[in-house]
DRENVEXKOL-672029 format. One record per residue (C-alpha): x, y, z; residue number from 1. Coordinates in steps of 0.1 Angstrom, whole numbers, plus 5000, padded with zeros to 4 digits. Layout:
residues N
u:X | v:Y | w:Z | n:NUM $
...
END
This chain:
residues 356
u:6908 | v:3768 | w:9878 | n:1 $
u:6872 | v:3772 | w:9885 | n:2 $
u:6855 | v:3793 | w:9853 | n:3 $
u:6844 | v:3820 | w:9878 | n:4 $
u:6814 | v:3841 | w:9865 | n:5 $
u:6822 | v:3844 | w:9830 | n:6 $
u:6784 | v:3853 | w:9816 | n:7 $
u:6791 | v:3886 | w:9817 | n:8 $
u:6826 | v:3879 | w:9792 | n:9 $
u:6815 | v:3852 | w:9772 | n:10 $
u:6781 | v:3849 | w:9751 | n:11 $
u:6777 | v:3814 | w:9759 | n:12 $
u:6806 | v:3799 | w:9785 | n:13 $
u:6796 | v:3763 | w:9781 | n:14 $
u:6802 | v:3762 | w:9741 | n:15 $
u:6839 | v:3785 | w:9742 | n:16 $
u:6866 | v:3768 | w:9730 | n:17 $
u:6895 | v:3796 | w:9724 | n:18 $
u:6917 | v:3778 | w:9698 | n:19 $
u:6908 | v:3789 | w:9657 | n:20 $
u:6927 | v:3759 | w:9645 | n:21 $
u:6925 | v:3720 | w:9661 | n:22 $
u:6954 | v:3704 | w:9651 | n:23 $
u:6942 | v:3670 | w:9658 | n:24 $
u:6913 | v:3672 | w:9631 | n:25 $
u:6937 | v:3691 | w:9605 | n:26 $
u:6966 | v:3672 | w:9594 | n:27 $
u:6977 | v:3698 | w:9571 | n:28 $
u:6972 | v:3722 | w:9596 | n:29 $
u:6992 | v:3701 | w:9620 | n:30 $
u:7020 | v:3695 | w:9603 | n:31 $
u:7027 | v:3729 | w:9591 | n:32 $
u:7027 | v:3743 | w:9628 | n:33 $
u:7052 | v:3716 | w:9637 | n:34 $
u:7073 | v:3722 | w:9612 | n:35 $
u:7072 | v:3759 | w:9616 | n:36 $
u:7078 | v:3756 | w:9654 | n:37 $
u:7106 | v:3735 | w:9650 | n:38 $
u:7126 | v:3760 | w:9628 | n:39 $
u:7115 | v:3789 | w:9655 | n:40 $
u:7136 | v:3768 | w:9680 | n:41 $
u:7171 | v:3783 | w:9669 | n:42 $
u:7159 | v:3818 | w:9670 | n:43 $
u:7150 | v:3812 | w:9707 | n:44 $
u:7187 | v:3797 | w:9710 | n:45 $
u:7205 | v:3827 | w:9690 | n:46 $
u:7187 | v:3853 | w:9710 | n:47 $
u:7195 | v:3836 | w:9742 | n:48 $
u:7235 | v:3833 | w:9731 | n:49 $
u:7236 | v:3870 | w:9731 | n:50 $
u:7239 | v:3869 | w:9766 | n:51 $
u:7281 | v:3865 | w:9765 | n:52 $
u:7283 | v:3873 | w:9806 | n:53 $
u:7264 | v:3839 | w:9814 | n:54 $
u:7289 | v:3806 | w:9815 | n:55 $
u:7260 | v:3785 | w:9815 | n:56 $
u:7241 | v:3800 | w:9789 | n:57 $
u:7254 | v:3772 | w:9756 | n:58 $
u:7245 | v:3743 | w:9775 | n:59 $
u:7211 | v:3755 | w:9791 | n:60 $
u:7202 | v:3770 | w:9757 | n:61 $
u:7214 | v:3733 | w:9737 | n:62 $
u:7188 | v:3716 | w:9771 | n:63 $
u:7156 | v:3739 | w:9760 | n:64 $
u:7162 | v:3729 | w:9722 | n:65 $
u:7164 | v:3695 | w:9729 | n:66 $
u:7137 | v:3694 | w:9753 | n:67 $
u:7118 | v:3712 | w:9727 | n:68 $
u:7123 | v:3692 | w:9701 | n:69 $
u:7119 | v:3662 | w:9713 | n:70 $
u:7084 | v:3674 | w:9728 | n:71 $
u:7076 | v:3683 | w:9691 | n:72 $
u:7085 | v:3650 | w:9681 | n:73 $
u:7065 | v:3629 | w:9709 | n:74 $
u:7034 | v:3650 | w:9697 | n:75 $
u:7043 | v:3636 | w:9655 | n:76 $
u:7041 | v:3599 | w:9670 | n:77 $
u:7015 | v:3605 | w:9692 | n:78 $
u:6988 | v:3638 | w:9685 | n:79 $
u:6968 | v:3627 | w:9714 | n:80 $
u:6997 | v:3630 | w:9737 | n:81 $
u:6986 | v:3661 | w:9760 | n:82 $
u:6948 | v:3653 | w:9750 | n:83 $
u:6947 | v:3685 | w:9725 | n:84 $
u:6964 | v:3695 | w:9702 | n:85 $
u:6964 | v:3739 | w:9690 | n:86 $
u:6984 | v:3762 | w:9688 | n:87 $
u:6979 | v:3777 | w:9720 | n:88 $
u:6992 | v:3744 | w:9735 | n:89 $
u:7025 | v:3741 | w:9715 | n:90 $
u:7037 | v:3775 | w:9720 | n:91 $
u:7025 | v:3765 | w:9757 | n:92 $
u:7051 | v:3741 | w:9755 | n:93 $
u:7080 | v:3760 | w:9738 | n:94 $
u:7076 | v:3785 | w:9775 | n:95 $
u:7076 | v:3753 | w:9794 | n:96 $
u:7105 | v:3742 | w:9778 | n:97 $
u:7125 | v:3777 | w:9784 | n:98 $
u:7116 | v:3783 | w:9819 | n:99 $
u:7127 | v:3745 | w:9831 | n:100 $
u:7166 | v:3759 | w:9816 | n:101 $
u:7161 | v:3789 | w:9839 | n:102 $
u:7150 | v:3813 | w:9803 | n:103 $
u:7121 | v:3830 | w:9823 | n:104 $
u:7122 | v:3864 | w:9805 | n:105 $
u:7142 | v:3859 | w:9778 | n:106 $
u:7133 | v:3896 | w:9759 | n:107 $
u:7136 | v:3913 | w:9791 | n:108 $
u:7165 | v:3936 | w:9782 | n:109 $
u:7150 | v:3938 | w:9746 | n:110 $
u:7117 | v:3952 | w:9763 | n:111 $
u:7131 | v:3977 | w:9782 | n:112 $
u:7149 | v:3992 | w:9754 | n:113 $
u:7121 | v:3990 | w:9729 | n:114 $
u:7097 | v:4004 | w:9755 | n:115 $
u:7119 | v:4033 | w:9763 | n:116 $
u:7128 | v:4038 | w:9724 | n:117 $
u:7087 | v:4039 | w:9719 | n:118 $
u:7081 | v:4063 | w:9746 | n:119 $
u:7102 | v:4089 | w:9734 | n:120 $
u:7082 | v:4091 | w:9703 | n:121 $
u:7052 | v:4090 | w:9722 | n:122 $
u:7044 | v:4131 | w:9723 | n:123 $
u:7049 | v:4137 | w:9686 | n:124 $
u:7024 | v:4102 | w:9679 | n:125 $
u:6996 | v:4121 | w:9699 | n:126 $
u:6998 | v:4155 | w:9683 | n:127 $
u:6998 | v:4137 | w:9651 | n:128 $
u:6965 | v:4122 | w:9661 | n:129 $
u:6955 | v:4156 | w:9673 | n:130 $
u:6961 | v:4172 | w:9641 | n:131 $
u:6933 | v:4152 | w:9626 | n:132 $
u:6902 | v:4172 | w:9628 | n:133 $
u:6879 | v:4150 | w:9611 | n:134 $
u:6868 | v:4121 | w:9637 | n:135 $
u:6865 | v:4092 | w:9613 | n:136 $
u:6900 | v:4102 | w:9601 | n:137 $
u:6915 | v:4105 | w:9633 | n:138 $
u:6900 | v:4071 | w:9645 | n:139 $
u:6918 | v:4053 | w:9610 | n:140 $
u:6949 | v:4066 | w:9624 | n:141 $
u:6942 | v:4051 | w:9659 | n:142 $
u:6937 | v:4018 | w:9644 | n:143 $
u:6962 | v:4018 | w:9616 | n:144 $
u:6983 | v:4026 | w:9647 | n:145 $
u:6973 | v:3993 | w:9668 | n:146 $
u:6976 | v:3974 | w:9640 | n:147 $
u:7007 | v:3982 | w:9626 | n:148 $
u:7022 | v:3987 | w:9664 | n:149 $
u:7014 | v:3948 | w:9661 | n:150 $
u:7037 | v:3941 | w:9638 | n:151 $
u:7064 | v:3945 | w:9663 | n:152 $
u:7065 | v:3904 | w:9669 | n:153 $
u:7095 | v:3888 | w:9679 | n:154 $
u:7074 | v:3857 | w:9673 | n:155 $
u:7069 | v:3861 | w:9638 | n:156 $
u:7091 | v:3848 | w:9613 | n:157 $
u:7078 | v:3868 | w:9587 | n:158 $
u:7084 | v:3904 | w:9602 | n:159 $
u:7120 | v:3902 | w:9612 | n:160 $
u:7129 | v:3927 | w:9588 | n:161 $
u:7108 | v:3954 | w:9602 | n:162 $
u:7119 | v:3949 | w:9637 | n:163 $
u:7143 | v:3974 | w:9635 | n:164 $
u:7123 | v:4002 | w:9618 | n:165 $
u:7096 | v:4023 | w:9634 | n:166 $
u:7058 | v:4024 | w:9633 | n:167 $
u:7058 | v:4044 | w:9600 | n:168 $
u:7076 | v:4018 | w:9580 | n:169 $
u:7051 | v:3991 | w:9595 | n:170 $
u:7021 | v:4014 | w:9580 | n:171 $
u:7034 | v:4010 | w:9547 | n:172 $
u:7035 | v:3972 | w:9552 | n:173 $
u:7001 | v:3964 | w:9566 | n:174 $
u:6973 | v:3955 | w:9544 | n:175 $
u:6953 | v:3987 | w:9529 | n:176 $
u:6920 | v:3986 | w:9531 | n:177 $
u:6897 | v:3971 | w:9524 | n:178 $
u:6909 | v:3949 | w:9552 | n:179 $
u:6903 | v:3910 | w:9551 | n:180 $
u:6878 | v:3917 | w:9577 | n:181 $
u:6868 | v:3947 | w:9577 | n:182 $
u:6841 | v:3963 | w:9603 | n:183 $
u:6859 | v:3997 | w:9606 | n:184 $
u:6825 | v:4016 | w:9590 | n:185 $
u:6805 | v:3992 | w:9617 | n:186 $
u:6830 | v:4007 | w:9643 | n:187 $
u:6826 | v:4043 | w:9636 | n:188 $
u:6791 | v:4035 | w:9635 | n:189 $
u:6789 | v:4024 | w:9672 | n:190 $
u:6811 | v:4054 | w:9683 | n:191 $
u:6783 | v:4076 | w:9667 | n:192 $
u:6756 | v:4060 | w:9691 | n:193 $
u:6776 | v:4052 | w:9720 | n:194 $
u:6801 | v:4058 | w:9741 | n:195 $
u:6810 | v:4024 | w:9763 | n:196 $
u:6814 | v:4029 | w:9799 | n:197 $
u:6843 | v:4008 | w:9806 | n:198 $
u:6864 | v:3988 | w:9779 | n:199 $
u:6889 | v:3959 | w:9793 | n:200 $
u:6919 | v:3956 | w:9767 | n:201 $
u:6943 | v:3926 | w:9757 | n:202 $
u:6974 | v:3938 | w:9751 | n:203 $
u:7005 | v:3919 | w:9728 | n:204 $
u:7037 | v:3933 | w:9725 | n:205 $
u:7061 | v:3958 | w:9744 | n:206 $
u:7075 | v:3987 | w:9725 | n:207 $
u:7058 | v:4004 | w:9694 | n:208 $
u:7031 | v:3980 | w:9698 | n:209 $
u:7017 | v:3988 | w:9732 | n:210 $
u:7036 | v:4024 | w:9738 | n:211 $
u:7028 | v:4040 | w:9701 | n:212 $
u:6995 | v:4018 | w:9688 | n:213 $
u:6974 | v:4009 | w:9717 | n:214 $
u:6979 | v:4041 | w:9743 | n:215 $
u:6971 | v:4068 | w:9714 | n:216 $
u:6942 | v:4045 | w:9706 | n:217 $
u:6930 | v:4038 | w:9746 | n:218 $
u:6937 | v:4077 | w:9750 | n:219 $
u:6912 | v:4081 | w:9721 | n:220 $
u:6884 | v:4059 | w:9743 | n:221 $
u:6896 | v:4081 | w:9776 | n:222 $
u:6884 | v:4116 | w:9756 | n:223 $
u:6853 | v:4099 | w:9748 | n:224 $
u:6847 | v:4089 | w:9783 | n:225 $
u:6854 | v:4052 | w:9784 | n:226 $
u:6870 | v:4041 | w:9817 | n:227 $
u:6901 | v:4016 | w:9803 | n:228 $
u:6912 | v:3982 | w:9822 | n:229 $
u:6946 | v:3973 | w:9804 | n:230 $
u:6948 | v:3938 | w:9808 | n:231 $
u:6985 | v:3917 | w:9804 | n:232 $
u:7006 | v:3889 | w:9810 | n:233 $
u:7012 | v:3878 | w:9842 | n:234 $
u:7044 | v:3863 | w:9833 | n:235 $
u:7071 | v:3866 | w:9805 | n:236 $
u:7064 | v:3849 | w:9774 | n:237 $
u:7080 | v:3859 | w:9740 | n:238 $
u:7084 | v:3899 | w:9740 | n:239 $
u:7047 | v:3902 | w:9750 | n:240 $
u:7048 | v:3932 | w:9778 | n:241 $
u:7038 | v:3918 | w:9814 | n:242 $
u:7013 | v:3937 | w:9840 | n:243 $
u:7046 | v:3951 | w:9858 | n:244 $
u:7064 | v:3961 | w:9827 | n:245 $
u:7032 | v:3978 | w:9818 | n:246 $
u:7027 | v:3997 | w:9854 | n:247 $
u:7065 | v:4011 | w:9845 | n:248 $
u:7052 | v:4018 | w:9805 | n:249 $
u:7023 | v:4039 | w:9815 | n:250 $
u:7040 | v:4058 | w:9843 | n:251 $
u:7061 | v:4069 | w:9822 | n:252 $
u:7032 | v:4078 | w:9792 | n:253 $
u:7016 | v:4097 | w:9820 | n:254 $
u:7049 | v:4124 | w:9823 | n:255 $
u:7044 | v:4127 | w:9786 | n:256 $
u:7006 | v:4129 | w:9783 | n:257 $
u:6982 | v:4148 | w:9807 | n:258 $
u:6952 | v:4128 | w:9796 | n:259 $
u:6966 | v:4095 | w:9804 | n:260 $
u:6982 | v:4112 | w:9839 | n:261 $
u:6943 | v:4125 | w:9848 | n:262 $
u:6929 | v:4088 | w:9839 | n:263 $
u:6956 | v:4072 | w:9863 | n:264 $
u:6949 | v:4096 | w:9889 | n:265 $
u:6907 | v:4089 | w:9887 | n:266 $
u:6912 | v:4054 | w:9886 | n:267 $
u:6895 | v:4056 | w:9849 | n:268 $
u:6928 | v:4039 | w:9836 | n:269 $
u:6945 | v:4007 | w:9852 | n:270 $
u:6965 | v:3977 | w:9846 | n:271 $
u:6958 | v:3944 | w:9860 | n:272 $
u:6973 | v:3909 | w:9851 | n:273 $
u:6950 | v:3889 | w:9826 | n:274 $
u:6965 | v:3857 | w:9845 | n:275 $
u:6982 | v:3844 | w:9816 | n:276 $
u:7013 | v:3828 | w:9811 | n:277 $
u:7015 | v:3823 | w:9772 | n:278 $
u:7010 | v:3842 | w:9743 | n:279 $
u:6974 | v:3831 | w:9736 | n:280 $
u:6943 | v:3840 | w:9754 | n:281 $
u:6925 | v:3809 | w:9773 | n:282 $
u:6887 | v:3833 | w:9786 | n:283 $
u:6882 | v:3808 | w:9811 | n:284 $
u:6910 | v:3809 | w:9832 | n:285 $
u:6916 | v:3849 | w:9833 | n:286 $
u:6921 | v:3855 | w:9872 | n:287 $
u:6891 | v:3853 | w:9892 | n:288 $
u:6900 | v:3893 | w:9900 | n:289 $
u:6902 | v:3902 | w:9869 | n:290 $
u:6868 | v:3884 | w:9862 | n:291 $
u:6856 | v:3901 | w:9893 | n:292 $
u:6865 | v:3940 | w:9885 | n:293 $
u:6854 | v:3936 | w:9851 | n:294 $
u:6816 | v:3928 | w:9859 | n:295 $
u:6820 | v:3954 | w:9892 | n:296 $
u:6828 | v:3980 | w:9864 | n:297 $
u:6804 | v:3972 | w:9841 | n:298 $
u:6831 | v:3960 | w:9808 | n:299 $
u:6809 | v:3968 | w:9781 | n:300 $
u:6838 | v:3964 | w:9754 | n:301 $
u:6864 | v:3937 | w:9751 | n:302 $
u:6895 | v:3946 | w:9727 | n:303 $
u:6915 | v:3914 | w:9720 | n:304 $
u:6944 | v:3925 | w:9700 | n:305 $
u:6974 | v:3902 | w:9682 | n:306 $
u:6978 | v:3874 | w:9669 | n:307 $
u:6983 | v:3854 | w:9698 | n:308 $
u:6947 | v:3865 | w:9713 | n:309 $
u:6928 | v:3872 | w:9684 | n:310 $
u:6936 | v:3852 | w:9657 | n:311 $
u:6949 | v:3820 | w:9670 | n:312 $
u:6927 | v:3821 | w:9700 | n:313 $
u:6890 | v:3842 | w:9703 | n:314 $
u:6888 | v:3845 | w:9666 | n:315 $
u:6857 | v:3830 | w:9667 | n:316 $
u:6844 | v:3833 | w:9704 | n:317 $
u:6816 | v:3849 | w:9709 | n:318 $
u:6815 | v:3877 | w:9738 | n:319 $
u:6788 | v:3888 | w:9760 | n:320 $
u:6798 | v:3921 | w:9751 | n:321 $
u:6802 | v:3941 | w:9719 | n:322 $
u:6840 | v:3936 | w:9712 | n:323 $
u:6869 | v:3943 | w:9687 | n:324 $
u:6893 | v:3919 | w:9677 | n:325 $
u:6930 | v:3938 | w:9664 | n:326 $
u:6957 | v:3921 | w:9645 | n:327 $
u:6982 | v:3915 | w:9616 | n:328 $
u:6984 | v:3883 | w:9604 | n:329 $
u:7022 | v:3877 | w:9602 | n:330 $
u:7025 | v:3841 | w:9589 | n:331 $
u:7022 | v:3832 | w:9552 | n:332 $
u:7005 | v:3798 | w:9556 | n:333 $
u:6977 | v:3811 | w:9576 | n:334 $
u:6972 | v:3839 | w:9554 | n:335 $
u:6963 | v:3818 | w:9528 | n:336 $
u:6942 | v:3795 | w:9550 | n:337 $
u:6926 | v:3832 | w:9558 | n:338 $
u:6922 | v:3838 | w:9522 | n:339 $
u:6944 | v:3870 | w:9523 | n:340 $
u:6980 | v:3879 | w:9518 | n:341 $
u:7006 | v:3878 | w:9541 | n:342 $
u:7002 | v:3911 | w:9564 | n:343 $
u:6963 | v:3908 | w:9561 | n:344 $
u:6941 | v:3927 | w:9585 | n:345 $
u:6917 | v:3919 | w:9608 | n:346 $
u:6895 | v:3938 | w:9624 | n:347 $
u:6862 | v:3926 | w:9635 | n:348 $
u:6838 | v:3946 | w:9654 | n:349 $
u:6809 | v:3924 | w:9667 | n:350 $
u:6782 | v:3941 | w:9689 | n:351 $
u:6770 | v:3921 | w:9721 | n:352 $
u:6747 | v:3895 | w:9711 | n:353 $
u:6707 | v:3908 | w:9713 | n:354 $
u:6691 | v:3895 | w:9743 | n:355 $
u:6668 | v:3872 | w:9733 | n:356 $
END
């Protein structure tokens, strides 16, 4: 795909490169992910066996672990097999791999429920957030919200225990601050000078995640004044909430709440797909409409949230705009790497870079 007009998204196109870690250069690195994606191979195969009312579901489930597997093993013999070699790419491979045995939205029922389970917690989350007179407070709340809402990660070994609990639970869990990166003063700082005029947001995962962290905290931008472009998956991948799931999620937020309902009826909030089809975050080859709209509304805030598209990709891209990048880092290993323990924060506010 043709990197159409990405000046106004990316500081400098020509020098992005999305992926934090390059597996190729870091054997340690390398090896670990393998390893780690290899074990996450029978938890795909469990979940899909839950499914008893599909005859076909053991053998097609046994067809995507071997196919996965042996993909793993090609890239131990041979790195340079798909030219590249990240993170992004091997959990590329892992939805190749499903949607060739037919698996094309394997959390599908699991999304619905959690997404319906999250909204009808929705109204007492807001006048919680309402309650909180003090704005600095109230804006720790929206982004404790985010980030423990992110915790909600059917891709991540480590939070498997939580995935049954709610958001509270996932508060206590998450890092306290100080944060391993930590610009929440330098974003309360920006919200004293400015309000943005439109902010385009990269959403993760369906249920608490999207419906209880990231709609209090967009609803938060809306009072403010900021127009909001929601911006998700285009296809399944993992329990990560797709464009059309999201259309359904804030319909239903906008019975529950009249300022998202008077944002969807001014056209000041809207979904669109981001284009993707995996759980990372590739800049360059968002669709060409979503490019388009963002630079016809003037995006003047990017908010790249999870793992997936903040940590493992776009850590360290720099944006044309001033942006904030969200997540919980839920894997041991790359805590450490991180310096931090397991459940570290980031968040990183980075203002658009001064024109020179």
């Amino acid at each position: 795909m043709e990197h159409f007009g990405l000046s106004h998204i990316l500081s400098e196109p020509d020098k992005y490169s999305p992926d934090t870690l390059d597996l190729l250069a870091d054997e340690d690195a390398r090896e670990y992910w393998l390893n780690t994606c290899e074990k996450l191979v029978d938890k795909y195969v469990n979940f899909a066996l839950t499914n008893k009312d599909d005859p076909t579901i053991e053998i097609r489930a046994l067809k995507f672990k071997t196919c996965y597997v042996e993909a793993l093993k090609e890239l131990r013999v041979n790195p340079l097999a798909h030219g590249q070699l990240t993170i992004r790419l091997l959990l590329d491979i892992n939805e190749t791999c499903l949607r060739a045995q037919g698996f094309f939205d394997l959390w599908k029922q699991q999304k619905k429920f959690e997404n319906e389970a999250a909204l009808a917690n929705l109204a007492s989350r807001l006048v919680e957030i309402d309650a909180f007179v003090d704005e600095r407070q109230r804006w720790i709340a929206l982004c404790s919200g985010v980030l423990a809402g992110n915790m909600f990660d059917w891709g991540a070994q480590a939070v498997t225990s939580i995935l049954d609990c709610g958001l509270y639970e996932a508060l206590q869990k998450i890092q306290k601050r100080p944060w391993l990166y930590d610009c929440f003063d330098k974003w309360i700082e920006k919200l004293e000078k400015t309000v943005h005029h439109c902010a385009a947001v990269f959403v993760d995962n369906s249920g608490v995640d999207v419906v209880l962290g990231i709609l209090p905290f967009v609803r938060g931008l809306l009072l403010r004044g900021t127009s909001i472009i929601l911006c998700a998956n285009e296809w399944p991948a993992l329990n990560d909430i797709t464009n059309a799931e999201l259309e359904n999620v804030l319909q239903s937020a906008s019975h529950i709440c009249p300022v998202i309902a008077g944002a969807i009826a001014t056209g000041n909030l809207v979904v669109r797909s981001s284009g993707q089809r995996g759980p990372c975050l590739d800049l360059r080859t968002i669709s060409v409409d979503l490019a388009t709209e963002m630079k016809i509304r003037g995006v003047d805030l990017i908010i790249l949230e999870g793992m997936g598209r903040a940590l493992h990709t776009n850590l360290n891209a720099r944006l044309a705009v001033d942006s904030l990048k969200l997540a919980v880092v839920k894997n041991a290993w790359l805590a450490q790497r991180l310096g931090g323990p397991l459940f570290s924060v980031i968040f990183i506010y980075e203002d658009k870079p001064s024109q020179t």
